[in-house]
PyMOL Python script that loads the backbone (N, CA, C, O; Angstrom):
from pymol import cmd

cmd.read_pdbstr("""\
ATOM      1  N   UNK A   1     -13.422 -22.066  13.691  1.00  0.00           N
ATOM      2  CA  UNK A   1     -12.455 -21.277  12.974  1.00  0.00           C
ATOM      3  C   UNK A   1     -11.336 -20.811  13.897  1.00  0.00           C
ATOM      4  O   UNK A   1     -10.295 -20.387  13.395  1.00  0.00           O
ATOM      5  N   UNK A   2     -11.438 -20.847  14.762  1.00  0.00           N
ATOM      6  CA  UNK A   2     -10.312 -20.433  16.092  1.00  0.00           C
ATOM      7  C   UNK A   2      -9.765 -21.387  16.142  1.00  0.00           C
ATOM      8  O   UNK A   2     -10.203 -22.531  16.023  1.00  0.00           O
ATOM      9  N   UNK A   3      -8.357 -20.896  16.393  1.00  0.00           N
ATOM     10  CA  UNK A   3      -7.334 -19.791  16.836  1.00  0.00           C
ATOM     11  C   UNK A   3      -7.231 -19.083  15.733  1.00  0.00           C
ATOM     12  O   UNK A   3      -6.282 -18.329  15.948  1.00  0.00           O
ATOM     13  N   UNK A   4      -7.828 -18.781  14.204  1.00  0.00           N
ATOM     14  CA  UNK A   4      -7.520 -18.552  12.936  1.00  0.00           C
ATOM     15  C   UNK A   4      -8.614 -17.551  12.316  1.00  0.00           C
ATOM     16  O   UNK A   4      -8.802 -17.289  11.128  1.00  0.00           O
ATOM     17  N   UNK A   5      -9.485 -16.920  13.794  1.00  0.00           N
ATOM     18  CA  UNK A   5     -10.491 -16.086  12.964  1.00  0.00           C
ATOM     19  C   UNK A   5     -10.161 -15.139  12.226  1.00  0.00           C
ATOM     20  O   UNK A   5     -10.748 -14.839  11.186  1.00  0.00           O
ATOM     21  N   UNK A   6      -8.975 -14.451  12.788  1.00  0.00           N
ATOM     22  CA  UNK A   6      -8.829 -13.154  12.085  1.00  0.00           C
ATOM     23  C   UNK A   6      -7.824 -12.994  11.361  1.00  0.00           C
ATOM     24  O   UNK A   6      -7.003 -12.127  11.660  1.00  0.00           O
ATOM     25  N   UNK A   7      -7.585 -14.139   9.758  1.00  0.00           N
ATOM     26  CA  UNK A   7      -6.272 -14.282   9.655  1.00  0.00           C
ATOM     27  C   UNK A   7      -6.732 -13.966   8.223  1.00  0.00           C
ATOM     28  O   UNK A   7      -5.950 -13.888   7.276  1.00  0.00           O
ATOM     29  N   UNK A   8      -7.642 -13.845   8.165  1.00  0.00           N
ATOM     30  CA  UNK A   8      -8.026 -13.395   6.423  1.00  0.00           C
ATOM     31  C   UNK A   8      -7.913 -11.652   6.335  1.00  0.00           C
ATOM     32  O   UNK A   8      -7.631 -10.916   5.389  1.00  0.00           O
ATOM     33  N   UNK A   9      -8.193 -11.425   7.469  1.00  0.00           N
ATOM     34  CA  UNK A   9      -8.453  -9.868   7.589  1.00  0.00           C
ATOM     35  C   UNK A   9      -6.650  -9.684   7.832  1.00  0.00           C
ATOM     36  O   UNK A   9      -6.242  -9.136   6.807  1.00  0.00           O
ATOM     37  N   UNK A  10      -6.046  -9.814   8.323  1.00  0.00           N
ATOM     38  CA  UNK A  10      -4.063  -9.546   8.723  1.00  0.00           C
ATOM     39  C   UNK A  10      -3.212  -9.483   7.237  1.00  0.00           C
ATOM     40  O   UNK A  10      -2.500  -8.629   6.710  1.00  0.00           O
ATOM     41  N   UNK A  11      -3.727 -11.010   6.803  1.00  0.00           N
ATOM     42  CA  UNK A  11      -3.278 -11.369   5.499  1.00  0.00           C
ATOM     43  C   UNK A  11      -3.886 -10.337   4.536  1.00  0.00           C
ATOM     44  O   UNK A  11      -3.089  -9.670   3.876  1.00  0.00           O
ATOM     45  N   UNK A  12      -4.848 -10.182   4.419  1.00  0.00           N
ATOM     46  CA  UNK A  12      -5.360  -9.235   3.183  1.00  0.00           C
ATOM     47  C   UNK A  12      -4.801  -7.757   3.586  1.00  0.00           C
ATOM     48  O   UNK A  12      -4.279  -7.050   2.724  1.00  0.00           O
ATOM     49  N   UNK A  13      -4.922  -7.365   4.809  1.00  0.00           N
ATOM     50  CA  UNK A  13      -4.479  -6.145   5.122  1.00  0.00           C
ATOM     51  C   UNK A  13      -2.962  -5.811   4.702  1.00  0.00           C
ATOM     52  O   UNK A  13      -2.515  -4.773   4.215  1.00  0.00           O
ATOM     53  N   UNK A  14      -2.288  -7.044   5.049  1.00  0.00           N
ATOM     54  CA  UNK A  14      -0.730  -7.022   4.764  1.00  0.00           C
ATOM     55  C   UNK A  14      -0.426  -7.003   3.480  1.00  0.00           C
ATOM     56  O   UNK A  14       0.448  -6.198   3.159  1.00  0.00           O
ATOM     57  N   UNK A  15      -0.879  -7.634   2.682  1.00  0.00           N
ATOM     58  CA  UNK A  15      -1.086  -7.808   1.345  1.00  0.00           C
ATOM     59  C   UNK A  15      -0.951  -6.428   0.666  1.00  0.00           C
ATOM     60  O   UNK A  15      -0.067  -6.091  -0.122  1.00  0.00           O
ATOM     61  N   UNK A  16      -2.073  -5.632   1.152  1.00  0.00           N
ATOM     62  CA  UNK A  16      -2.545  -4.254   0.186  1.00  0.00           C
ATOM     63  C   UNK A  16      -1.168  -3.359   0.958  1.00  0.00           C
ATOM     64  O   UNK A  16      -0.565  -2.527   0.279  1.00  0.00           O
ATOM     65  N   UNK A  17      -0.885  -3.542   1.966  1.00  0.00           N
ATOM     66  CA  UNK A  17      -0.060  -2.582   2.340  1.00  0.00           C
ATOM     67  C   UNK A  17       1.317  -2.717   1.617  1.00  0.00           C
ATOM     68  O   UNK A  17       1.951  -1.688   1.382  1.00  0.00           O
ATOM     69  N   UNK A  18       1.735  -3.747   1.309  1.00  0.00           N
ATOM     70  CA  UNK A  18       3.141  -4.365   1.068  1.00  0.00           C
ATOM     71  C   UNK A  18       3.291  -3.883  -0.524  1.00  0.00           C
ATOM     72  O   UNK A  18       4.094  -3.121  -1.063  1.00  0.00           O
ATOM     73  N   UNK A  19       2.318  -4.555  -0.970  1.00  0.00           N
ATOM     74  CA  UNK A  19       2.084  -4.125  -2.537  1.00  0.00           C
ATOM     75  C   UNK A  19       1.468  -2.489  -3.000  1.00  0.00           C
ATOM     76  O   UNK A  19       1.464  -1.902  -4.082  1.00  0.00           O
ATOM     77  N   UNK A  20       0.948  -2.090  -1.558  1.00  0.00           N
ATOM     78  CA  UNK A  20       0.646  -0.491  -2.202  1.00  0.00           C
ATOM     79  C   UNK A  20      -0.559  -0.443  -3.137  1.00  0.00           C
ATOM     80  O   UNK A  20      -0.774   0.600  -3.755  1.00  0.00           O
ATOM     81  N   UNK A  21      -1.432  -1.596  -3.298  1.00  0.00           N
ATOM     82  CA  UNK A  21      -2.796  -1.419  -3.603  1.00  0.00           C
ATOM     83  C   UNK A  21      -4.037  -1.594  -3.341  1.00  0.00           C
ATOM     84  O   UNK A  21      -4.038  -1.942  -2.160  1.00  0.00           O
ATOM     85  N   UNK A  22      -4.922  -1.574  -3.647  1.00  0.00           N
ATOM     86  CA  UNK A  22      -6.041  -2.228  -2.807  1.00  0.00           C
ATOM     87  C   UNK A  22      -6.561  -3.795  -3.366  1.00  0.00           C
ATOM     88  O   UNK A  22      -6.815  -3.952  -4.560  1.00  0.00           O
ATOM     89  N   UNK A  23      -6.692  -4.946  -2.354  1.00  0.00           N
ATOM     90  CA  UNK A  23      -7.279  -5.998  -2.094  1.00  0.00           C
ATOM     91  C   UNK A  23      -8.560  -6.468  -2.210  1.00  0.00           C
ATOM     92  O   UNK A  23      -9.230  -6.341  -1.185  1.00  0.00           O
ATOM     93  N   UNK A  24      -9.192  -7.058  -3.309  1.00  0.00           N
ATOM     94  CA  UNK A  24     -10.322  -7.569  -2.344  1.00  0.00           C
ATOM     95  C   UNK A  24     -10.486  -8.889  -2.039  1.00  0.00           C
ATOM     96  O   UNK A  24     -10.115  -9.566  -2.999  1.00  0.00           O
ATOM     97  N   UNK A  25     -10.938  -9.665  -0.986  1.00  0.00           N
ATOM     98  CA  UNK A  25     -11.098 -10.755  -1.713  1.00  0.00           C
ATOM     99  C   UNK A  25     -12.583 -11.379  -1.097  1.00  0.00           C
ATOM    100  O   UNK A  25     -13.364 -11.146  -0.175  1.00  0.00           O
ATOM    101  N   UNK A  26     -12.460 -12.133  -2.005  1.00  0.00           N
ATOM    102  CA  UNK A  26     -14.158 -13.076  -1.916  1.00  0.00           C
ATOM    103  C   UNK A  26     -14.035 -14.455  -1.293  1.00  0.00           C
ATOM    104  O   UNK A  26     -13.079 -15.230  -1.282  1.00  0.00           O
ATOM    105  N   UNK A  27     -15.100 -14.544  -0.843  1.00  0.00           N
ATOM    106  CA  UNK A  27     -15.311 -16.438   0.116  1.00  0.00           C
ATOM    107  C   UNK A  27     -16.627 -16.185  -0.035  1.00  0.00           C
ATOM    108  O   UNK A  27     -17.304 -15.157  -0.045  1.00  0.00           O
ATOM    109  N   UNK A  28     -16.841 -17.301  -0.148  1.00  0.00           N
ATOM    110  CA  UNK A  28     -18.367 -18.074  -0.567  1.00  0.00           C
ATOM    111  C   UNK A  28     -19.173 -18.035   0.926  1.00  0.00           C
ATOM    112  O   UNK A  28     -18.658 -17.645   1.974  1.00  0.00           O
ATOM    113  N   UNK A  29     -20.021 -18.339   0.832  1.00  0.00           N
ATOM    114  CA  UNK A  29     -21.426 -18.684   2.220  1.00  0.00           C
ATOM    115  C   UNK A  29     -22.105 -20.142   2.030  1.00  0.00           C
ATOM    116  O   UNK A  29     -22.932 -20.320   1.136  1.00  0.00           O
ATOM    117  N   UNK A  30     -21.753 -21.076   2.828  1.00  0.00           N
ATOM    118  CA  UNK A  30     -22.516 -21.883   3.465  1.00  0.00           C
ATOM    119  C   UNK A  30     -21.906 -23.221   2.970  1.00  0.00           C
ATOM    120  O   UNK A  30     -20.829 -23.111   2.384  1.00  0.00           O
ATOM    121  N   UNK A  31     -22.599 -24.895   3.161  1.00  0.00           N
ATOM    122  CA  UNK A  31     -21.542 -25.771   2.710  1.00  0.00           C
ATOM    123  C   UNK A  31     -21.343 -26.019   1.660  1.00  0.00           C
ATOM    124  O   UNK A  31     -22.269 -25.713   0.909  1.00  0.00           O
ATOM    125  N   UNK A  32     -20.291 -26.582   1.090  1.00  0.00           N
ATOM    126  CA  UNK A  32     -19.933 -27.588  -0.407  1.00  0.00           C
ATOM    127  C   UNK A  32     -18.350 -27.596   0.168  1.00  0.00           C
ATOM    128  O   UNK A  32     -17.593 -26.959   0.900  1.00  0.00           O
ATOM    129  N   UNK A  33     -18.414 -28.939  -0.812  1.00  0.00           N
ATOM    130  CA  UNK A  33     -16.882 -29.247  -1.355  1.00  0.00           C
ATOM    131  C   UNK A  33     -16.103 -29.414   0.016  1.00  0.00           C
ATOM    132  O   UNK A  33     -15.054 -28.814   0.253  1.00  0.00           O
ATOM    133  N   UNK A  34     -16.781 -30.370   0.978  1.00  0.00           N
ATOM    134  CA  UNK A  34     -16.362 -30.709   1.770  1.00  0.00           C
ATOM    135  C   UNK A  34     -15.424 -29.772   2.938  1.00  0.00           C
ATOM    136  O   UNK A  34     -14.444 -29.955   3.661  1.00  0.00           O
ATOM    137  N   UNK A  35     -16.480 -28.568   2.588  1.00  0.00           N
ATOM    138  CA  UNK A  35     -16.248 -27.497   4.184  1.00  0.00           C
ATOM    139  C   UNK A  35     -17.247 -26.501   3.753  1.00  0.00           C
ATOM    140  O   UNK A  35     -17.951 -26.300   2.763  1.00  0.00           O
ATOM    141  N   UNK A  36     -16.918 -25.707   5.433  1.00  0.00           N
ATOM    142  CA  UNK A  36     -18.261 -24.657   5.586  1.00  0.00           C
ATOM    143  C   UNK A  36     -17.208 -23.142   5.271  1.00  0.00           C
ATOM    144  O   UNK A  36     -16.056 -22.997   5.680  1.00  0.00           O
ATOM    145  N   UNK A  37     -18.144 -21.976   4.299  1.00  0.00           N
ATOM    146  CA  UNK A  37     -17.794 -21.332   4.002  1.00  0.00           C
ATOM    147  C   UNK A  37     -18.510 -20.114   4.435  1.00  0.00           C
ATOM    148  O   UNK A  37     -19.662 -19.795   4.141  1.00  0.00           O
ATOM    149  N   UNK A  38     -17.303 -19.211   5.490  1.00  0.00           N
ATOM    150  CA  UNK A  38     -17.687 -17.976   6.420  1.00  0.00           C
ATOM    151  C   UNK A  38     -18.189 -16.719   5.615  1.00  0.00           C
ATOM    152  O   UNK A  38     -19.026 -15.933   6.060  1.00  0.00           O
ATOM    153  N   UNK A  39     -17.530 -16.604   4.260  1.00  0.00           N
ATOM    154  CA  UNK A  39     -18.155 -15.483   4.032  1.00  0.00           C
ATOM    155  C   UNK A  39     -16.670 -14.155   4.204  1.00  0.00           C
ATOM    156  O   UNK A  39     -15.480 -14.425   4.035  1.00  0.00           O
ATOM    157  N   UNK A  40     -17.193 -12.899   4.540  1.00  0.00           N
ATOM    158  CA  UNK A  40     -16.409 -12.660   5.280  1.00  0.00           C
ATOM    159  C   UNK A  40     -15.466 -11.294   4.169  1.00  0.00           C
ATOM    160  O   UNK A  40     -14.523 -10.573   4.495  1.00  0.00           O
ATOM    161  N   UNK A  41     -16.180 -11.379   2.899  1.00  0.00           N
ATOM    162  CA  UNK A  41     -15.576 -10.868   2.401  1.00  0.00           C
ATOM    163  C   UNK A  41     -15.007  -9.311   2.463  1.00  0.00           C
ATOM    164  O   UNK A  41     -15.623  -8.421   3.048  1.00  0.00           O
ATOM    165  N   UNK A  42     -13.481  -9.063   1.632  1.00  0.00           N
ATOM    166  CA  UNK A  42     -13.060  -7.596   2.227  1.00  0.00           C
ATOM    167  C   UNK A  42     -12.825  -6.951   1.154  1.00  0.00           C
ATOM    168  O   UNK A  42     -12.548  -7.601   0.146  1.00  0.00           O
ATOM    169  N   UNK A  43     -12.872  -5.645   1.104  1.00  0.00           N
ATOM    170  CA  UNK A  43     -12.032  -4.675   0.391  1.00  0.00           C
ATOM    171  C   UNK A  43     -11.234  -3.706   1.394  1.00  0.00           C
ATOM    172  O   UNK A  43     -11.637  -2.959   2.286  1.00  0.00           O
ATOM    173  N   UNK A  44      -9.844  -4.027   0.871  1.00  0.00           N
ATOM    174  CA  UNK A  44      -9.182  -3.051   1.841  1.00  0.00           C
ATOM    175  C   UNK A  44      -8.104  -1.897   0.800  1.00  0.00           C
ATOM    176  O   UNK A  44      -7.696  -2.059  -0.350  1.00  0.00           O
ATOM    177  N   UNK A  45      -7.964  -1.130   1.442  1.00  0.00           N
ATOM    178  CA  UNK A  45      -7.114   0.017   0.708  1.00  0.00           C
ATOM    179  C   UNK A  45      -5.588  -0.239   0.818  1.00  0.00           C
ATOM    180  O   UNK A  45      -5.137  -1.261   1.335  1.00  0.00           O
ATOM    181  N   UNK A  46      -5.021   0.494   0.433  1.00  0.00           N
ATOM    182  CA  UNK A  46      -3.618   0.223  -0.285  1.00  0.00           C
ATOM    183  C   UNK A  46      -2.758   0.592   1.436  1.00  0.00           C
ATOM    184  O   UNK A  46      -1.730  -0.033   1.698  1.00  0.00           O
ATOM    185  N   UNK A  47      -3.231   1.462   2.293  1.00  0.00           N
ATOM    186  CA  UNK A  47      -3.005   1.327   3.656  1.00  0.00           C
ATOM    187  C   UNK A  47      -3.355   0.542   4.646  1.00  0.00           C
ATOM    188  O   UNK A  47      -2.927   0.693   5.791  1.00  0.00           O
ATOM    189  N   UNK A  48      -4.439  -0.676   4.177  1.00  0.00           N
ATOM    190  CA  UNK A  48      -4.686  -1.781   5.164  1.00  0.00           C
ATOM    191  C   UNK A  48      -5.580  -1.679   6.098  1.00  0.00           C
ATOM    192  O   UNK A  48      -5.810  -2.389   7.077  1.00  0.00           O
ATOM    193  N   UNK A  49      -6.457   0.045   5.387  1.00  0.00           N
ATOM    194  CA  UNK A  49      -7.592   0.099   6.261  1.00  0.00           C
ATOM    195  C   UNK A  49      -9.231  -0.876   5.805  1.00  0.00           C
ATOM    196  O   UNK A  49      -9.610  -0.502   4.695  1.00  0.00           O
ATOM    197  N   UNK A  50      -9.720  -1.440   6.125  1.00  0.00           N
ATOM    198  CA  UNK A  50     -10.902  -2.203   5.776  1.00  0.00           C
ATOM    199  C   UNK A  50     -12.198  -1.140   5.295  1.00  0.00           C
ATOM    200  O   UNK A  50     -12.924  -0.414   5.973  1.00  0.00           O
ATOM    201  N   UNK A  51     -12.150  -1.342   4.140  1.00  0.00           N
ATOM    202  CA  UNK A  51     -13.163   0.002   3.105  1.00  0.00           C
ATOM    203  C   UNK A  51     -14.956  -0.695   3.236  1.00  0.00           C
ATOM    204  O   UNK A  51     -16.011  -0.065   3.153  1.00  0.00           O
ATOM    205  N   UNK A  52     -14.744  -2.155   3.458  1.00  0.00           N
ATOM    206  CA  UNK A  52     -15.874  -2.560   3.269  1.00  0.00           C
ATOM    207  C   UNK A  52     -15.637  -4.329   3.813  1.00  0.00           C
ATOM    208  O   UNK A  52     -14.732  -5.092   3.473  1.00  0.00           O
ATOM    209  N   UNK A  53     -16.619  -4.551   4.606  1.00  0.00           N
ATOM    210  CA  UNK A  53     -16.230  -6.474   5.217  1.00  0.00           C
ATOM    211  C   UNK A  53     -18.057  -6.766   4.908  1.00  0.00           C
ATOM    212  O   UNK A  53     -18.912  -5.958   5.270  1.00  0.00           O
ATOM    213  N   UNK A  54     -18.284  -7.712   4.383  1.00  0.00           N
ATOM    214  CA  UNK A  54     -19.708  -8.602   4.076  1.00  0.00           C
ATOM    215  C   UNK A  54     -19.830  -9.392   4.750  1.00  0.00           C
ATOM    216  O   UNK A  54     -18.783 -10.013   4.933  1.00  0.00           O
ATOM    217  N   UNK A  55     -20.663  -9.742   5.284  1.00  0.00           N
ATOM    218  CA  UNK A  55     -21.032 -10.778   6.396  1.00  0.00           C
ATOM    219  C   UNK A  55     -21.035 -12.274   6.394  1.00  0.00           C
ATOM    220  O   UNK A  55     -20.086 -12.833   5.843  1.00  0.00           O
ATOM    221  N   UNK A  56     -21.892 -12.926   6.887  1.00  0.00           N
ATOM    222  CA  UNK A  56     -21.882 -14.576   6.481  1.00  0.00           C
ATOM    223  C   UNK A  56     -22.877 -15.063   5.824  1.00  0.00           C
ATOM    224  O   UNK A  56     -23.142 -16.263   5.752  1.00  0.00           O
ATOM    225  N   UNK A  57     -23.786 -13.724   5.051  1.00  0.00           N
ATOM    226  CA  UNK A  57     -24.854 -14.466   4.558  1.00  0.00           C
ATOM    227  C   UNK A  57     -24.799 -13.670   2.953  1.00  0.00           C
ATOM    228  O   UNK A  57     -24.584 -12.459   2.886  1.00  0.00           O
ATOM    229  N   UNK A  58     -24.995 -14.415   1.857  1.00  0.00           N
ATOM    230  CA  UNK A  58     -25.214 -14.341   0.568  1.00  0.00           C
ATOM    231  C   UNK A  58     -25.491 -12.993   0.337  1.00  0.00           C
ATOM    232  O   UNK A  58     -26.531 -12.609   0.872  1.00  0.00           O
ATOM    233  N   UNK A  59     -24.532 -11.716  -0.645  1.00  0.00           N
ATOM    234  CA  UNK A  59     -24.972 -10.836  -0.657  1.00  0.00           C
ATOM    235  C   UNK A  59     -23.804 -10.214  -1.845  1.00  0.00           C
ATOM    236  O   UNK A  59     -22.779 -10.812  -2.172  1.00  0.00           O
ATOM    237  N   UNK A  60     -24.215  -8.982  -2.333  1.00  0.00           N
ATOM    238  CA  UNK A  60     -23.274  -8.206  -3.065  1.00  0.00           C
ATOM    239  C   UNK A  60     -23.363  -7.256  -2.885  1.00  0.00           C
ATOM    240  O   UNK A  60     -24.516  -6.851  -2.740  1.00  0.00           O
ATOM    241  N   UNK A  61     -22.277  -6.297  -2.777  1.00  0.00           N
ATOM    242  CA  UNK A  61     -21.843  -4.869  -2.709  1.00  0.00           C
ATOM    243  C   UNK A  61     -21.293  -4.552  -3.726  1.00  0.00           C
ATOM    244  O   UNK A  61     -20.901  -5.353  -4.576  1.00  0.00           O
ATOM    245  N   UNK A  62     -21.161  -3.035  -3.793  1.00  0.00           N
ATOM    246  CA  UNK A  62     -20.571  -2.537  -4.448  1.00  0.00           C
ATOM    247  C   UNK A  62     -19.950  -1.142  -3.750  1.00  0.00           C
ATOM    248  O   UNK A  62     -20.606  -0.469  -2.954  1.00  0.00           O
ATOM    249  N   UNK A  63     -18.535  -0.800  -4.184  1.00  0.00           N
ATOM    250  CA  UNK A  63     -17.850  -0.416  -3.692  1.00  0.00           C
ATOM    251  C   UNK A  63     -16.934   1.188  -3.839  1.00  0.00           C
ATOM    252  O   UNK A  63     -15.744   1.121  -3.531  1.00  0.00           O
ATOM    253  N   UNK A  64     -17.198   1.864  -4.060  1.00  0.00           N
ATOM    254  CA  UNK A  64     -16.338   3.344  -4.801  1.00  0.00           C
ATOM    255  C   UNK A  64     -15.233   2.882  -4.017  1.00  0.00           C
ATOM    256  O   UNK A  64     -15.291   2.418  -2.879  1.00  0.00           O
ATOM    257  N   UNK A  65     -13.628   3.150  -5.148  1.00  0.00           N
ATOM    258  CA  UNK A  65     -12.764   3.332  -4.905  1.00  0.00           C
ATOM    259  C   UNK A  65     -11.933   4.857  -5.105  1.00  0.00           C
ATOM    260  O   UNK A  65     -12.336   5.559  -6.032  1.00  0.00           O
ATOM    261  N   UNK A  66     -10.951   5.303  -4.377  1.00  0.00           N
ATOM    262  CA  UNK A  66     -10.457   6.352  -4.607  1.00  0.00           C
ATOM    263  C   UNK A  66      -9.106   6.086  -5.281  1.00  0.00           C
ATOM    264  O   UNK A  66      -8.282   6.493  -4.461  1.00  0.00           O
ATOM    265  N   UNK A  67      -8.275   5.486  -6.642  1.00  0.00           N
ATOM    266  CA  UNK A  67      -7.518   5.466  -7.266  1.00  0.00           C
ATOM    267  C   UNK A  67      -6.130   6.595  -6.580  1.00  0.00           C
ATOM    268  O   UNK A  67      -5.026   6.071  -6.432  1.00  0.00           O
ATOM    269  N   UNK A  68      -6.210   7.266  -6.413  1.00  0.00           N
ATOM    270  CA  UNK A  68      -5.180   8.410  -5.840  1.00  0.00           C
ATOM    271  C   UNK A  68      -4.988   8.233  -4.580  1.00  0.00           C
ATOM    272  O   UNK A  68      -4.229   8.973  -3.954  1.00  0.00           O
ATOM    273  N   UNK A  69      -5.873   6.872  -3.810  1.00  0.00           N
ATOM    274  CA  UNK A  69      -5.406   6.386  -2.684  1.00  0.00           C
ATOM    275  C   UNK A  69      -3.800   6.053  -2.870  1.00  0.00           C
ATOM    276  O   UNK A  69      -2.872   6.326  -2.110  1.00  0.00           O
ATOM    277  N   UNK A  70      -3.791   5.465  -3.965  1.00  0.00           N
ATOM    278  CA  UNK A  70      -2.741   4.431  -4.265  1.00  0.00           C
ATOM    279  C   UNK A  70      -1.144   5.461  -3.903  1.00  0.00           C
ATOM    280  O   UNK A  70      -0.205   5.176  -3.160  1.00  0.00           O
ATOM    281  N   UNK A  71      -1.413   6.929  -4.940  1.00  0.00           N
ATOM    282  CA  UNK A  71      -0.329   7.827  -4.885  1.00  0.00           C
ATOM    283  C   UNK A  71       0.170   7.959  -3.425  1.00  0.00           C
ATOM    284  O   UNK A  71       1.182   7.692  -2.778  1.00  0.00           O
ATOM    285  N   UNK A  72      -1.348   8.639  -3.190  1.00  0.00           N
ATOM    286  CA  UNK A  72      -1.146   8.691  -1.211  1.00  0.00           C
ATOM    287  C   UNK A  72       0.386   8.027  -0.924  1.00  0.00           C
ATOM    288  O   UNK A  72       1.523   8.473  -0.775  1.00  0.00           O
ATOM    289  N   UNK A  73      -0.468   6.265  -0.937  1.00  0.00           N
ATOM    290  CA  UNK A  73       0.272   5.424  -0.266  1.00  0.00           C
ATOM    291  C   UNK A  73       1.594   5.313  -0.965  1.00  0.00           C
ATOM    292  O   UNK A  73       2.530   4.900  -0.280  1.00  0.00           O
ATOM    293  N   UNK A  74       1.836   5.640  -2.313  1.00  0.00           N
ATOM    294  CA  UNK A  74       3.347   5.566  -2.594  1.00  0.00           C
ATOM    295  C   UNK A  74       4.310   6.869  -1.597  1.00  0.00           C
ATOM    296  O   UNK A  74       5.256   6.558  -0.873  1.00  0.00           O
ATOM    297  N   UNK A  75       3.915   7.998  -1.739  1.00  0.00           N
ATOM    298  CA  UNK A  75       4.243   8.937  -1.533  1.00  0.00           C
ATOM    299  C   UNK A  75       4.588   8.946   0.409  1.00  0.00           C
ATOM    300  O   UNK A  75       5.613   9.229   1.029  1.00  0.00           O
ATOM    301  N   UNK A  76       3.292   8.529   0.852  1.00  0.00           N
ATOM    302  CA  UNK A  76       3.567   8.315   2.274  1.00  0.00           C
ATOM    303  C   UNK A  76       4.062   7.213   3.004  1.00  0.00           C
ATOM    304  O   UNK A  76       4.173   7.305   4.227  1.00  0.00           O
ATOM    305  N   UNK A  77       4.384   6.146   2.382  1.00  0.00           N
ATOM    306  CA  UNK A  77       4.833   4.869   2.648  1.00  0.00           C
ATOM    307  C   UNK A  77       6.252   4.597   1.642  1.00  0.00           C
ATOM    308  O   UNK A  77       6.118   4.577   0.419  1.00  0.00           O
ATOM    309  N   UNK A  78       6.993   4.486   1.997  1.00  0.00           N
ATOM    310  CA  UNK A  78       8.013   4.229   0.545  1.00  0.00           C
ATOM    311  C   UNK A  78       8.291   3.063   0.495  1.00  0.00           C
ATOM    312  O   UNK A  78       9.402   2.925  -0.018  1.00  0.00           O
ATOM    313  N   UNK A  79       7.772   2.005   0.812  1.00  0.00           N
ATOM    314  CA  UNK A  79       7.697   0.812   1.084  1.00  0.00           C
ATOM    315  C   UNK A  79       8.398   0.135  -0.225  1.00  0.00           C
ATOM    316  O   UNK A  79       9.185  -0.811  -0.211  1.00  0.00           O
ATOM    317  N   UNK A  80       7.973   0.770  -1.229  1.00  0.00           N
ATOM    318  CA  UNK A  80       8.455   0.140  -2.660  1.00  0.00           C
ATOM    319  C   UNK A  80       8.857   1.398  -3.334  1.00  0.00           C
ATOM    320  O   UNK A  80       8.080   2.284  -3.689  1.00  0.00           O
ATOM    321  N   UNK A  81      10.632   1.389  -3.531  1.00  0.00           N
ATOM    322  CA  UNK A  81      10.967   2.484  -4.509  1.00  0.00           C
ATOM    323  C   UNK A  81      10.380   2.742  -6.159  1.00  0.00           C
ATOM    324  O   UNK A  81      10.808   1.769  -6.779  1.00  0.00           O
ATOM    325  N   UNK A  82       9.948   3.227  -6.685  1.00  0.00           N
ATOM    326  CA  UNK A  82       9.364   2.693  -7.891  1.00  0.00           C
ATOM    327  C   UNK A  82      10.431   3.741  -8.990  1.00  0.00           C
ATOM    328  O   UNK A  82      10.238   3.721 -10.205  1.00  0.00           O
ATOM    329  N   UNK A  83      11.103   4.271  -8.610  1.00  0.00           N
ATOM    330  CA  UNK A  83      12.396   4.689  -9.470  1.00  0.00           C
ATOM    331  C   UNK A  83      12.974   3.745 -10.217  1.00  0.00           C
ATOM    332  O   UNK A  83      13.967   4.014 -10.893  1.00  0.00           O
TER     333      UNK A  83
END
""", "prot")
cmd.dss("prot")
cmd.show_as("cartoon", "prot")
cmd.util.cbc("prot")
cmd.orient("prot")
């Protein structure tokens, strides 16, 4: 996976920050479909902090979100005028 390990975690982080919400995303564990699948999955907050990362082996979480994160991040980030 190198030079490219940590590009799911940048991208998703950038993602939630840019857009001002929270991210999650999912990847599968182990082979098919002609590649191997890390796993790896994230939930990150609307600031790009990592709320929750799953490992490389078959599993589910579950997650509390704080919705008024989101205000937070409008209010402290003005990243997107929403006027």
């Amino acid at each position: 996976m190198s030079p490219y390990a940590n590009t799911h975690y940048v991208l998703t982080q950038a993602r939630a920050i840019e857009n001002q919400c929270f991210v999650i995303t999912c990847n599968g564990v182990g082979v098919g479909h002609g590649g191997k699948f890390i796993g790896e999955s994230l939930v990150v907050s609307p600031t790009g902090s990592i709320i929750k990362k799953l490992g490389s082996t078959q599993e589910i979480a579950v997650v509390d979100i704080d919705l008024t994160d989101i205000k937070h991040s409008e209010q402290n980030y003005r990243y997107i005028d929403s006027a």
